[in-house]
C-alpha positions, -999 to 999 in steps of 0.1 A, spaced: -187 562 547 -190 542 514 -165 541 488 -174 555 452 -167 537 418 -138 562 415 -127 557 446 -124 521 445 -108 520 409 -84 545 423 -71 523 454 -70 490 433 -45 510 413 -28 519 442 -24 486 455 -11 474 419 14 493 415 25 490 453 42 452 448 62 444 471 51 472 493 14 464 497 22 465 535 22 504 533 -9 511 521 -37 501 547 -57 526 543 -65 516 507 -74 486 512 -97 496 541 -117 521 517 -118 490 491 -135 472 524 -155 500 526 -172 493 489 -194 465 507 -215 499 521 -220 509 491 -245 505 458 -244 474 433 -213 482 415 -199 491 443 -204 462 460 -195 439 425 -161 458 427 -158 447 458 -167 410 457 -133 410 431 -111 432 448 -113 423 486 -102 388 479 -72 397 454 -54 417 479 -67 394 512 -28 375 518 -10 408 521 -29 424 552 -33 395 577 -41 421 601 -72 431 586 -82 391 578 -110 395 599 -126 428 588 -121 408 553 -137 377 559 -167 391 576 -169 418 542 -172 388 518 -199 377 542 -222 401 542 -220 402 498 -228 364 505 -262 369 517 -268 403 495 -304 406 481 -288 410 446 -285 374 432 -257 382 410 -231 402 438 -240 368 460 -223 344 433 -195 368 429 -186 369 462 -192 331 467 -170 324 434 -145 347 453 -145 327 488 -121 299 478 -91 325 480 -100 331 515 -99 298 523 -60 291 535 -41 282 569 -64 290 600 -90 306 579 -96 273 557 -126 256 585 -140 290 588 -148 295 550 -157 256 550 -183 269 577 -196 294 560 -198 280 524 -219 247 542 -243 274 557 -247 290 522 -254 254 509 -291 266 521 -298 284 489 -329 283 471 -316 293 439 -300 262 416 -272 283 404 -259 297 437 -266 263 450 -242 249 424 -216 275 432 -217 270 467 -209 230 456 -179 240 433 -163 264 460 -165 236 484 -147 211 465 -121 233 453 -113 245 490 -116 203 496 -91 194 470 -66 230 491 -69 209 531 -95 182 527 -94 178 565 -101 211 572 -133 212 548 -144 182 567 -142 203 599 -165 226 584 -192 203 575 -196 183 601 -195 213 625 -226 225 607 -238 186 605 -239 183 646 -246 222 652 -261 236 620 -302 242 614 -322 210 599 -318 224 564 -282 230 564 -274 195 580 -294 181 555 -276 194 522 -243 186 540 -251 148 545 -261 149 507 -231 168 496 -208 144 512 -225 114 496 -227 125 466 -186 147 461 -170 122 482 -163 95 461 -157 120 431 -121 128 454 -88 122 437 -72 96 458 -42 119 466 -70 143 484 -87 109 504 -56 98 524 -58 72 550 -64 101 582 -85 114 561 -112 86 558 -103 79 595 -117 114 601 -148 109 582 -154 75 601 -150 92 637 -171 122 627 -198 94 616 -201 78 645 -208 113 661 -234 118 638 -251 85 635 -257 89 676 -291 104 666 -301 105 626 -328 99 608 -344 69 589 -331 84 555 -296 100 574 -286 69 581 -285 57 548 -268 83 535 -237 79 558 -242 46 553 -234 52 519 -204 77 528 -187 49 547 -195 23 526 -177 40 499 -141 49 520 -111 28 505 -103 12 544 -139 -1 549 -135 -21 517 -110 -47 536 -130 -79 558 -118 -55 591 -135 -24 577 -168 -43 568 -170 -56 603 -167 -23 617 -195 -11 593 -217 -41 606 -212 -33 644 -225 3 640 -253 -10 616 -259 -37 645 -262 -2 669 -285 13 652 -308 -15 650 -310 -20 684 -312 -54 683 -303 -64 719 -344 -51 723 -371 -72 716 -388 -59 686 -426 -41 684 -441 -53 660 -468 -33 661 -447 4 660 -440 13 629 -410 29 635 -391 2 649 -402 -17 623 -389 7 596 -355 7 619 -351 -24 613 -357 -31 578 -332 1 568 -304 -13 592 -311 -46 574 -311 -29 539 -276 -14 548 -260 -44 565 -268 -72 535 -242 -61 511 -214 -61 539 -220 -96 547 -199 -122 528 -182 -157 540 -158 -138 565 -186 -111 580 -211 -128 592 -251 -123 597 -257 -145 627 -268 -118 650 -294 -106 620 -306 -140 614 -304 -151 649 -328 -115 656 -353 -124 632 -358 -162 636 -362 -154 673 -380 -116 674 -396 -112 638 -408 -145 628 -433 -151 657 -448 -120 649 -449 -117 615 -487 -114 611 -488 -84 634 -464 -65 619 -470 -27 604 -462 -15 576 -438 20 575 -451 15 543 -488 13 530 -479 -3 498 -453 -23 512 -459 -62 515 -442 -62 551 -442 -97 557 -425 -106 522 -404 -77 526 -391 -95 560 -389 -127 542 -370 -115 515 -343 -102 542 -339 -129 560 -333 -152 528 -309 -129 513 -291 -133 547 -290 -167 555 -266 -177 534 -238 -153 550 -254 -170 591 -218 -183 608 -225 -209 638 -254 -201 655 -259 -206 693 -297 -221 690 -295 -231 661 -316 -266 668 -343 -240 681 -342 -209 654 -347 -241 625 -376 -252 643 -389 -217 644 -381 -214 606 -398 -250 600 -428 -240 619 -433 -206 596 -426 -223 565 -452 -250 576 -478 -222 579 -476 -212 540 -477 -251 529 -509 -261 528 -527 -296 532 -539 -309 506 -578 -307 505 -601 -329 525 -615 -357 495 -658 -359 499 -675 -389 487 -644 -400 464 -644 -359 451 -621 -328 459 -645 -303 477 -635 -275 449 -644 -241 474 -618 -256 500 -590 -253 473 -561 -242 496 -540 -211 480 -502 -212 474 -484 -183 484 -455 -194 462 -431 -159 467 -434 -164 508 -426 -201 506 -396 -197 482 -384 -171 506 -389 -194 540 -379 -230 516 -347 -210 511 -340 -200 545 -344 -231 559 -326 -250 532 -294 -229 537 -296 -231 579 -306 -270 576 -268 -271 564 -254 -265 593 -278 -288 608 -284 -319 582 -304 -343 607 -331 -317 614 -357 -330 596 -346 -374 607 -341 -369 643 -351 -333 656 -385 -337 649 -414 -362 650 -420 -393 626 -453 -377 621 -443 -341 618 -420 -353 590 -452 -373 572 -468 -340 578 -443 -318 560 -433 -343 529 -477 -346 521 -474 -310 527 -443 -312 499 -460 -332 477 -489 -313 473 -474 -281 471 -453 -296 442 -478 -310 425 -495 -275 422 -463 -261 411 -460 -282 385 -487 -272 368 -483 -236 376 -448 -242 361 -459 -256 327 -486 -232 323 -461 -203 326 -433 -223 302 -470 -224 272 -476 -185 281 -440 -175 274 -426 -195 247 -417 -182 217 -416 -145 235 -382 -124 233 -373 -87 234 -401 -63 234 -429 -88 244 -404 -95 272 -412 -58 282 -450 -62 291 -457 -53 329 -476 -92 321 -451 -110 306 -423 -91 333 -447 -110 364 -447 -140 345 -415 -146 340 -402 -135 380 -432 -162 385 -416 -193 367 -380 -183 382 -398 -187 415 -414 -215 406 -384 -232 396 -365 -222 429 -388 -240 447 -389 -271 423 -352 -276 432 -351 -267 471 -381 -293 476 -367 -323 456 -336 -316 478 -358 -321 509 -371 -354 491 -336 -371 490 -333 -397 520 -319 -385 540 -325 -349 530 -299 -334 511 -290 -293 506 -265 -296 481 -288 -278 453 -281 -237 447 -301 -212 431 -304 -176 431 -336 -156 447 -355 -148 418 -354 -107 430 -324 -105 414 -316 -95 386 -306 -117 357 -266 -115 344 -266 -125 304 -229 -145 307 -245 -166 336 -275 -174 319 -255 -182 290 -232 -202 309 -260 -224 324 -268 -234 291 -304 -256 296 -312 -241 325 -330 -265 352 -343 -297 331 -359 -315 362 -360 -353 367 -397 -355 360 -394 -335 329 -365 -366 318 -383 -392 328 -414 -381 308 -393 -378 278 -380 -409 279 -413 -425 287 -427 -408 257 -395 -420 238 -400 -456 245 -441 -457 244 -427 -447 204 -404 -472 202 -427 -501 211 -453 -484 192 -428 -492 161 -420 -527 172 -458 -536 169 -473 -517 143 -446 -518 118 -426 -555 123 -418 -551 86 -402 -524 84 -369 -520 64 -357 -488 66 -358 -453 85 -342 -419 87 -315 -406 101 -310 -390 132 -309 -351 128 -317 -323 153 -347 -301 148 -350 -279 120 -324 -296 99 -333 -313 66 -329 -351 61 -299 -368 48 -295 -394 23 -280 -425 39 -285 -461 33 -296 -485 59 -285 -518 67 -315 -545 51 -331 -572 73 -333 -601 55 -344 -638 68 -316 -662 81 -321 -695 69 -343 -703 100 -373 -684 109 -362 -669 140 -326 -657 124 -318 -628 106 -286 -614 95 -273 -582 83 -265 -564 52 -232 -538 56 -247 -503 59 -232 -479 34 -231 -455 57 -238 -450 96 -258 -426 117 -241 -400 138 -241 -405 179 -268 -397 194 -260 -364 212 -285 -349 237 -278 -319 258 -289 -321 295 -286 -301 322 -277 -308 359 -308 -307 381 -298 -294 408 -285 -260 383 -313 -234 393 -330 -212 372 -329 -172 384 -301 -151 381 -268 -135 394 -272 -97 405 -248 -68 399 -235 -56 361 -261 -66 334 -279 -40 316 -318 -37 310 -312 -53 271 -289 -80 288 -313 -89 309 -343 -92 284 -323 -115 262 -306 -137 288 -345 -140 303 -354 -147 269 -330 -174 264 -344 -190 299 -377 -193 291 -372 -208 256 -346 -232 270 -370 -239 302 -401 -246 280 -377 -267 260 -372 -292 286 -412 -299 291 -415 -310 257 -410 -348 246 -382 -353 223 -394 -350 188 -385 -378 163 -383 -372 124 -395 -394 100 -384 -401 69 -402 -428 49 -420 -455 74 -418 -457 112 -386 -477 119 -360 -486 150 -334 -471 133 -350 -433 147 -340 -444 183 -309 -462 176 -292 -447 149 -269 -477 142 -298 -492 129 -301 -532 152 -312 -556 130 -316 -578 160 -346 -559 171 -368 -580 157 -360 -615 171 -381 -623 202 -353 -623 224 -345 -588 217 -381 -577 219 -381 -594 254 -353 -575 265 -368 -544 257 -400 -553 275 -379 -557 307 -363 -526 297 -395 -509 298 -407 -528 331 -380 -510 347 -381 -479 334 -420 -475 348 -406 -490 381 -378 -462 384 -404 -438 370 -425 -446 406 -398 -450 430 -379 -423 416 -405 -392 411 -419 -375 445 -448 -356 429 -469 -389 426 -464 -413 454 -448 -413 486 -424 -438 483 -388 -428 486 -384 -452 516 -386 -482 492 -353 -496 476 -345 -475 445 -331 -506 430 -352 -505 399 -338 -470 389 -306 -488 388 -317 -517 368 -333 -495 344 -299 -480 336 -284 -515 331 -307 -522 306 -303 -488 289 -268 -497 288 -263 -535 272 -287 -518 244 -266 -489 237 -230 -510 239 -242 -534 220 -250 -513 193 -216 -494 195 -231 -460 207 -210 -458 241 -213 -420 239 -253 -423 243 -244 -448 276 -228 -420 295 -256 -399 288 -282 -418 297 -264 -430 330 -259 -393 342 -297 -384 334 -310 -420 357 
């Protein structure tokens, strides 16, 4: 029979005033059981009363339990969150896993604020025996309906790492490990990142010992002692999210060999027949992209001699020939495309595995496999080139907002890429090859402090040497249309306004091929010209930079990248005079000796310009001897006219 208002008021009082002799009155508390039969306000009573009294009749725990239940799953929404608000004080000893049970059960809800009180009455009874909770929830995990497992994996993602570190002890992240490992037996594509994510979060996974262990149940999952199908989408799809999870556990103490060795051997062959889980996915990139983020992290590799062929052979496939030449002219609809994302991707691969094996590319393959690849080098970097000053002219000047454009976003991943690849191939150019250069994939996002730290990011040799060409075309251009001259301006950097100074005065010797010198009243500063390391790579660092961080370190890339294409830019004052290029002002210019020398200066410079620059001829088995005289020359001029500073440079640059 069900209890009336009255009668439920009536018994609370009882049971108040009892104390310490709440033992006594059973019968009270069974007719405040009884409520639960009852109409709404019966049953609100209830919901408040049942639980306030639960501790003091242990015998009758049951009965209780299973009364707070059935308010639970009432049709009224407001007794249900009463009684759920209520079930935390239920939750203690032996009881605790049950009420964990039944709570992740109710996690089923439909309605956003039961759901949410379902959520806070789990993490309080969490924060009461966090082991026990866990019992709870993964009982429901392995047994529980689709729905229920579901919203349990998500509620553990997501409350875990909100834990107070006093709650997560040691055996209890033990606990959650071993219950994973039951659970990832048979998940899901999205499952598996999710407790992926739970474990990846756990203070003991975060040591080198705990990041193996995470790698050798990723390794499980991907099954990767199978060949792969490359035409099943699902195995596919396995194997990209296993890959997904395992990249950012690899470092230089856990190691990606049996992921690299997989795909060089499994995925690379096939690469064209792959499907997509995807339809908008790019597969093949999507691969490539994997396996270059990985490759750096690849410990000693038991076929290694045959995995780098593998990887040669690919990248081969997305470097073109250059096209077949008809009567003297390019046949313009055989234009071969460059695929310039896939070949970064495969260049960087094999740039980072051709460490561990430097004499790949002089005795593992062919003499004419080698010609092959370096015309296939050439004229993929000639292309890039062009591709890479056209992108440096669309950019310029363009910061912030116009950084925003979906346009100007592709353009600027487009010259990082470019860049990339401008530095991986003039490595492969050195003889013998050499894989000292590093840059960062340009998917990842750019970090302000290391864009800033760069300074001029990536000035290449061939942007140098056609500065300095320019540089001395002006010079000579000086020497013959302007013998006369008698004085010049002084050095400044761009933007700045000119500076009075007087010049030292060539006057005639008493012979006509002497000349001497007036005192200066004043001397130029050094020469002082900020250049960058080539083998520094554009891109960028990933992890901690915000969206506006981002926008204005990219912006300060692309103005300092489309900086380095230009010629340096010499100020005038009055005439055309010597005294711009060296700002001590030689007065010995002039006297035919002097304009000798400079023409074997000059000489040299074109020489080094040849022998030196891979994009125009093929020549890098020739001496290199020129370079080096060139920077003789450069520096008896610079010595002799007391600017030792401008030496250094210039050595470093040549």
């Amino acid at each position: 029979m069900a209890a009336t208002v009255e009668e439920l008021y009536r018994n609370y009082g009882v049971l108040a005033d009892a104390k310490e002799d709440l033992s006594k009155h059973k019968d009270a508390y069974q007719v405040i059981l009884d409520g639960v039969k009852g109409g709404p306000k019966e049953k609100r009573l209830a919901a408040q009363f049942i639980p306030k009294f639960f501790s003091s009749f242990p015998e009758l725990a049951d009965a209780a339990i299973n009364a707070q239940l059935d308010l639970c799953e009432d049709e009224d929404v407001s007794i249900r969150r009463q009684a759920i608000k209520e079930l935390p004080r239920f939750a203690s000893g032996e009881n605790l896993p049950r009420v964990a049970d039944i709570l992740t059960q109710l996690l089923q809800t439909d309605d956003s604020a039961e759901f949410s009180q379902v959520n806070t009455a789990l993490i309080s009874i969490f924060k009461i025996d966090a082991k026990g909770t866990l019992g709870g929830l993964f009982s429901q995990i392995l047994q529980g309906e689709d729905v229920v497992r579901e919203r349990a994996i998500k509620f553990l993602s997501t409350k875990l790492k909100t834990m107070p570190d006093d709650t997560m002890t040691k055996e209890v992240e033990d606990y959650i490990f071993i219950e994973t490992k039951k659970v990832l037996e048979d998940v899901t594509g999205e499952e598996f990142v999710l407790l992926m994510r739970i474990l990846s979060g756990l203070k003991n996974m975060q040591t080198v010992s705990g990041r193996q262990q995470l790698v050798e149940l990723v390794v499980e999952q991907a099954f990767l002692e199978q060949a792969l199908n490359p035409t099943d989408a699902d195995s596919v799809d396995r194997l990209l999210q296993c890959t997904r999870q395992a990249l950012p556990l690899f470092s230089k103490n856990v190691h990606s060999t049996r992921f690299v060795t997989y795909f060089c051997e499994f995925v690379l062959p096939s690469l064209s027949l792959l499907t997509s889980p995807v339809a908008e996915l790019d597969i093949q990139l999507e691969v490539l992209k994997l396996l270059a983020e990985m490759s750096p992290y690849c410990g000693d590799m038991d076929k290694l001699e045959v995995n780098l062929n593998m990887l040669f052979e690919k990248l081969l496939e997305f470097m073109p020939l250059p096209p077949e030449e008809e009567n003297g002219e390019n046949a313009a609809n055989e234009e071969p495309k460059l695929q310039f994302s896939y070949v970064e991707c495969l260049l960087f691969s094999f740039h980072q595995l051709g460490k561990k094996l430097p004499d790949f590319l002089i005795d593992k393959i062919s003499a004419e496999k080698l010609k092959d690849f370096k015309i296939r080098l050439q004229y993929f970097a000639r292309g890039l080139q062009v591709y890479i000053r056209q992108l440096r002219v669309a950019l310029q000047g363009k910061t912030g907002d116009a950084l925003k454009t979906e346009e100007n976003k592709i353009k600027v991943v487009a010259l990082k890429i470019t860049n990339n690849i401008n530095v991986l191939i003039k490595d492969l150019f050195h003889n013998p090859p050499s894989y000292k250069s590093t840059v960062t994939l340009s998917w990842k996002p750019v970090q302000k402090t290391e864009a800033a730290a760069i300074g001029y990011v990536y000035r290449s040799t061939l942007d140098i040497q056609i500065t300095m060409f320019s540089l001395l075309m002006k010079v000579f251009a000086m020497i013959s249309v302007c013998p006369t001259a008698r004085r010049g301006s002084q050095w400044r950097t761009l933007g700045q306004q000119p500076q009075q100074r007087s010049f030292p005065q060539i006057c005639p010797g008493g012979t006509p091929d002497k000349y001497t010198i007036r005192p200066a009243g004043n001397t130029a500063p050094a020469l002082g010209t900020s250049l960058t390391n080539n083998e520094e790579a554009s891109g960028a660092a990933e992890d901690g930079a915000s969206e506006e961080e981002a926008t204005e370190a990219e912006a300060g890339f692309i103005k300092r990248t489309a900086y380095a294409s230009k010629p340096m830019q010499l100020h005038y004052h009055n005439i055309l005079s010597l005294t711009e290029f060296l700002p001590s002002g030689p007065s010995c210019i002039y006297s035919p000796p002097s304009i000798l020398f400079l023409s074997t200066v000059f000489l040299n410079f074109i020489l080094g310009c040849v022998f030196e620059n891979p994009f125009s001829v093929s020549c890098h088995g020739y001496p290199v001897g020129y370079k080096c005289v060139g920077c003789f020359s450069f520096w008896i001029i610079f010595v002799e006219q007391k600017t030792a500073k401008v030496y250094f440079l210039f050595w470093f640059v040549f």
